[in-house]
N, C-alpha and C positions, 0 to 999 in steps of 0.2 A: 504494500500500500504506500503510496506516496503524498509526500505533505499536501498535494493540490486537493485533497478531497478532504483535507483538515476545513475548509468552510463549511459541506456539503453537512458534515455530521456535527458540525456545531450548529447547526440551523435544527438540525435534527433534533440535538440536545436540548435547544431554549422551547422548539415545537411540544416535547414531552411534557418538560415543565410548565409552559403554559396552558396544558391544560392538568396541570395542580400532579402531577406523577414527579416525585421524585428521584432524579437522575442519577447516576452514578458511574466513569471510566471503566471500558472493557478493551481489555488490549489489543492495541491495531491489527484488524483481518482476523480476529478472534472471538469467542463467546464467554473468555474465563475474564474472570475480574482483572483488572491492572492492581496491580503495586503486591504487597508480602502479605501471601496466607499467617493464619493465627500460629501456625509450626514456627516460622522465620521471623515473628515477632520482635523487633527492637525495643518496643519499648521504649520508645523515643516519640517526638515530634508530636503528632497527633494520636499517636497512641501513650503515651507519657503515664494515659491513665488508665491503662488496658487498651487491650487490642482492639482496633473500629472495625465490625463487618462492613460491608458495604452496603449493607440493608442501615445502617448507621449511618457511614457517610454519604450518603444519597440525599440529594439536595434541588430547589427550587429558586434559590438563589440565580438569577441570571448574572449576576460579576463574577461570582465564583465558577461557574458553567463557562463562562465566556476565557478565564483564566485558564483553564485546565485543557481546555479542548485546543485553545489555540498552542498549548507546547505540542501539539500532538496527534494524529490523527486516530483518536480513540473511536469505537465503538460505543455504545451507547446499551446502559443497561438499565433496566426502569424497578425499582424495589417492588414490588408488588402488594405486599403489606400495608406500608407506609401511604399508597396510593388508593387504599380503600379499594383493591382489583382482586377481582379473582380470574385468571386467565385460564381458556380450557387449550390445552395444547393437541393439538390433530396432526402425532406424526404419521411419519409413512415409511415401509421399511426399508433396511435399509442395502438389502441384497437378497437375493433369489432366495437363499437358505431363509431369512429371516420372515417365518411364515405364525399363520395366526395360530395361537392352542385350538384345541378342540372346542373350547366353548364359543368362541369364536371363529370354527369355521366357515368358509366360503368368505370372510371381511377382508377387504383387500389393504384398507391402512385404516388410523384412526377415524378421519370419518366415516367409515363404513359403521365401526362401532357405535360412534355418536347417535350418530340416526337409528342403530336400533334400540340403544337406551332410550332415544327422546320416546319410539314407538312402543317402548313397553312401559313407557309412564304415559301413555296414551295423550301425548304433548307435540305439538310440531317445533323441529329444530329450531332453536333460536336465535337465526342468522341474520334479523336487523339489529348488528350494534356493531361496533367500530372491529375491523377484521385486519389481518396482515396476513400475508402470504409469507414462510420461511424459506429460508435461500433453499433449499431441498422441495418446495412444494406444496409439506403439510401447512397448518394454519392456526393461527392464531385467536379465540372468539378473547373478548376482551367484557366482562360485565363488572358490574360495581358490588361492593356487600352491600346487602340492606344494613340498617341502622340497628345497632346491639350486637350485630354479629362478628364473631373472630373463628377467620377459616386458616390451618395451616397447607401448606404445598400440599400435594401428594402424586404419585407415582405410579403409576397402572392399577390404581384401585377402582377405579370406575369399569376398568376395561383393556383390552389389549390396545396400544399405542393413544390411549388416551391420561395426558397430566395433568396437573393443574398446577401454578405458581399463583400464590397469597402470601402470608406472611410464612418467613423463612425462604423464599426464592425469590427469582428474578427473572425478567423474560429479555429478551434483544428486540432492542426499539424498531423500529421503522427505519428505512436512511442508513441502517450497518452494514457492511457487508463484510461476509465470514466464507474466506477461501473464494472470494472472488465471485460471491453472487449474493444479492440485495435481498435484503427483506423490506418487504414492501407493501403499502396499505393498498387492500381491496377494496375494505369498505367503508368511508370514511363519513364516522357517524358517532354520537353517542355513545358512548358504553350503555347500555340497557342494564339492566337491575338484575340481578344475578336470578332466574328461575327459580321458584320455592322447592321444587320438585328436585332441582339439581344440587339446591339447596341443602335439602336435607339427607342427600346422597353423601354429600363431602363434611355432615357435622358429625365430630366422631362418636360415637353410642359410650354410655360410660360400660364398662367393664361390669360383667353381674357380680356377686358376692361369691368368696373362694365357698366350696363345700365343707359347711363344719368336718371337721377331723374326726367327731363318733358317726356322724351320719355315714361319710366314705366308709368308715370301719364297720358299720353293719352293712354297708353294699358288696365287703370286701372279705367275707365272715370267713374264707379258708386262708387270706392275706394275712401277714405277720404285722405285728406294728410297725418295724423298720421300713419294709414294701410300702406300707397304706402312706406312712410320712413321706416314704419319696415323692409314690405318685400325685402326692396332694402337693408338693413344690413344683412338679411338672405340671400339673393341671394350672396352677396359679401362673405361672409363667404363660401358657398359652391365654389365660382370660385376662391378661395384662397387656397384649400386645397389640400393636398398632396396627391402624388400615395399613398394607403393603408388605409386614412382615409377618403376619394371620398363618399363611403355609409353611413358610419358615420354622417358625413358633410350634407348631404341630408336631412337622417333622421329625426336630431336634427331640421335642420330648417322646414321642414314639425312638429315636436311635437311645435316649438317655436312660430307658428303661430297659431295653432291648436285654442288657445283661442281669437282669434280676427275669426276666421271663425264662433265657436259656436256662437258668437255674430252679424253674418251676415257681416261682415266687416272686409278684401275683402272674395267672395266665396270662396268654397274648389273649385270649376273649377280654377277660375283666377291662387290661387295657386299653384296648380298641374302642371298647364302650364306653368305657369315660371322656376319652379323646373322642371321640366322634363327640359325644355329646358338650365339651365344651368347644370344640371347632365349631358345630354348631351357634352357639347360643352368642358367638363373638360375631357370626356372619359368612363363615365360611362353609361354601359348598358343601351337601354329602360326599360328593362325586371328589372334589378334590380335598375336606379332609379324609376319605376314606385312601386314596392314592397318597395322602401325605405321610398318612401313618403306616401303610405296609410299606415304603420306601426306608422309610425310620427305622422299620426291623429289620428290614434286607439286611442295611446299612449295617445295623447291628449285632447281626448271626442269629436274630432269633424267628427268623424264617429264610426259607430258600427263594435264591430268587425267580423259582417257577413259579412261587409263591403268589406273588406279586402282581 
């Protein structure tokens, strides 16, 4: 990238901030922040008082925008938080191999998915509000939080190649261009008010209450106390875990158990059951906690993998 298009993405930068998003440097032809992750830390200057994310340094200030941009031909990165946005992100993938799971098959990239979320909240897509095109094609829907609300990022919880950037992310403005191809407004309009429907898809459910420890021990009548204790810290681990790492969290505790099953103590039924039923009750699939947890044993010797 050369200094000649350091205007192009300062016009860019004052455009975000004018309309109230605050902005923040992404390093030239790139999507990662400019200056030192929280690792490489000084401890100096503007961090003298801890470390600034960028969702911190992120600013509205037009002197300070106009200052920073002109040493440099940055990209441009928008807090998403700080901006009251919640951004739904429609990638698309990103090589032949990169194909949809089973729950979404026949979806070609994220908006395929979108459109059939919006279809099975019986809603039409919500594509009057201010749109960008990414240097790759997917797309960018741009809506506002309603008033009271605090939504964080999240990561294919909605769906296969669908994200969303709120508080804790960042999106790439309009005007940046990353490896040599522009991201760019399609539809230049409003942010529209975040869907109630879409809404309540991305606010996270609290966690139900771990299973009293006598309760589990009469479900578990031939289980040792040792066994019942484990399983009930595995189970609490999976009803504590977050939209995105829900299969994770299963998995791990179906492998973490795996070696008190080889030893007859509790069965892999008991366990299965309880895991099913807190994968469950947190939102996750039969279909995929039942795959999460026989992977778990594979993993762990205490089934074979014809098993599986």
């Amino acid at each position: 990238m050369t200094p000649t298009l350091t205007p192009a993405l300062l016009r860019a930068a004052l455009a975000a901030a004018e309309r109230g998003w605050p902005v923040f440097s992404l390093r030239p032809g790139d999507k990662r922040p400019a200056g030192h992750p929280e690792r490489n830390c000084p401890a100096t200057g503007r961090c003298a008082d801890g470390h600034r994310t960028p969702e911190q340094r992120a600013t509205l200030d037009a002197d300070s925008i106009s200052v920073c941009w002109q040493a440099a031909p940055y990209n441009v990165g928008i807090a998403t938080g700080p901006a009251n946005l919640v951004v739904v992100d429609l990638d698309i993938p990103k090589d032949d191999t990169d194909t949809a799971p089973p729950e979404w098959a026949g979806m070609a990239d994220g908006l395929d998915v979108f459109a059939a979320l919006c279809e099975r909240a019986g809603e039409r897509p919500p594509t009057e509000t201010y749109t960008v095109r990414t240097r790759r094609g997917g797309q960018h829907l741009y809506f506002t939080v309603p008033e009271g609300k605090t939504l964080r990022s999240t990561g294919s919880s909605l769906g296969w190649k669908v994200d969303t950037r709120a508080w804790g992310g960042y999106v790439v403005a309009a005007g940046s261009i990353v490896g040599g191809a522009p991201y760019e407004i399609i539809h230049d309009a409003p942010p529209a008010l975040l869907p109630a429907w879409l809404g309540d898809l991305l606010t996270p459910q609290p966690a139900p209450a771990p299973t009293p420890l006598a309760e589990l021990s009469a479900r578990m009548r031939n289980a040792t106390s040792y066994s019942t204790a484990a399983l009930r810290r595995e189970l609490e681990k999976v009803l504590s875990a977050r939209q995105g790492g829900r299969n994770r969290a299963v998995y791990f505790a179906a492998y973490a158990l795996a070696r008190m099953i080889r030893n007859g103590d509790p069965t892999e039924a008991a366990v299965t059951g309880e895991l099913m039923s807190a994968g469950q009750s947190i939102g996750l699939p039969a279909g995929e906690c039942r795959t999460a947890i026989r992977s778990g044993l594979v993993r762990g010797g205490a089934l074979e993998a014809s098993a599986a």
